[in-house]
C-alpha positions as CSV (number, residue, x, y, z in Angstrom):
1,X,-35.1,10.3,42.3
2,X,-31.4,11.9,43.2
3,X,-30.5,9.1,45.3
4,X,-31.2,6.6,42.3
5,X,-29.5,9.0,40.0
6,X,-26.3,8.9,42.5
7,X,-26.3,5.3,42.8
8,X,-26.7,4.6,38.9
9,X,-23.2,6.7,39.0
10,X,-21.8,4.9,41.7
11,X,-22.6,1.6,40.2
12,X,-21.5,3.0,37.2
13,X,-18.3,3.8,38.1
14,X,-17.6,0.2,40.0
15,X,-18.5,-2.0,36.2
16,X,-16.0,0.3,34.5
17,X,-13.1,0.5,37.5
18,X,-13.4,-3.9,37.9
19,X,-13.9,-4.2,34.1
20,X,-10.4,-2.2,33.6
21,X,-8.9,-4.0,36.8
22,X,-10.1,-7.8,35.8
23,X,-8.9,-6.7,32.1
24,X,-4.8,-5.7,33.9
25,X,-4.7,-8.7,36.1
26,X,-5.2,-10.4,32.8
27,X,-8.3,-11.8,34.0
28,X,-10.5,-10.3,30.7
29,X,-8.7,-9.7,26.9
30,X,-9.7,-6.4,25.7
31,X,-12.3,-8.6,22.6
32,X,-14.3,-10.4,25.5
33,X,-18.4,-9.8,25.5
34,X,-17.6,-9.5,29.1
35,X,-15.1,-6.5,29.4
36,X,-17.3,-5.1,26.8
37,X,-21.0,-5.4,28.1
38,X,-19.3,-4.0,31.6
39,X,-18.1,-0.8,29.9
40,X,-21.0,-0.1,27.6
41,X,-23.6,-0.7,31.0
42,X,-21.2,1.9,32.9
43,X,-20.9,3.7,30.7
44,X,-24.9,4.1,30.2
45,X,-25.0,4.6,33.4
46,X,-22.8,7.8,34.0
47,X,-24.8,8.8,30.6
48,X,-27.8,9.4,32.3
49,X,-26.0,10.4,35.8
50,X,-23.7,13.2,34.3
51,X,-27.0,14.2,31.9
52,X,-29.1,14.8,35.0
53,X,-26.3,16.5,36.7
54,X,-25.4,19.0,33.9
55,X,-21.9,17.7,33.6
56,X,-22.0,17.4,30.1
57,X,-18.4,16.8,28.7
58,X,-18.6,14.0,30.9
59,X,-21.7,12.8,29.3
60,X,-20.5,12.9,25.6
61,X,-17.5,11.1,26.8
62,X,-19.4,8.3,27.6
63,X,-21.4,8.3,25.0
64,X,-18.0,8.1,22.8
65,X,-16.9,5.2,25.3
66,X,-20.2,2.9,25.1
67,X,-20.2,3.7,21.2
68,X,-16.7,2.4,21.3
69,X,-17.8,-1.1,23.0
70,X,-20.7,-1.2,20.9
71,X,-19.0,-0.7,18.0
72,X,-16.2,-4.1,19.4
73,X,-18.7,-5.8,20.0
74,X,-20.6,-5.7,16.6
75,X,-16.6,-6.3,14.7
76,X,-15.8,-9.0,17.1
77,X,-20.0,-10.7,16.0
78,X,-18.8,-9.8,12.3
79,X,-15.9,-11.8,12.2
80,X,-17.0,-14.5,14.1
81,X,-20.0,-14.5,11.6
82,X,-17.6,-13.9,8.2
């Protein structure tokens, strides 16, 4: 169970790293479902990885940051919608 925990966090941490990369090369805009949906799954991810750890500043943090891209991606459906 520890090794899957690990590599949750390791996968975790390559969606957010190429989300924020593909998003400076200007490959992603900041509104896309894409740069979203990467940082609200790694962001899960190190939820439950810092959670099982005990690290949990960490955890709260990404809980902020994959309430953050939920909440972008529920304006960005709004105002396609309105």
């Amino acid at each position: 169970m520890n090794i899957l925990i690990d590599v949750l966090g390791w996968a975790a941490m390559v969606l957010i790293v190429v989300a924020y990369a593909l998003l400076s090369a200007g490959k992603v805009s900041p509104e896309s479902k894409t740069y979203q949906w990467m940082n609200i799954t790694g962001s899960a991810g190190f939820i439950v990885n810092c959670t099982v750890k005990g690290a949990y500043p960490s955890a709260v943090l990404n809980v902020l940051w994959c309430g953050i891209g939920v909440y972008a991606l529920v304006r960005a459906r709004s105002s396609v919608v309105g």
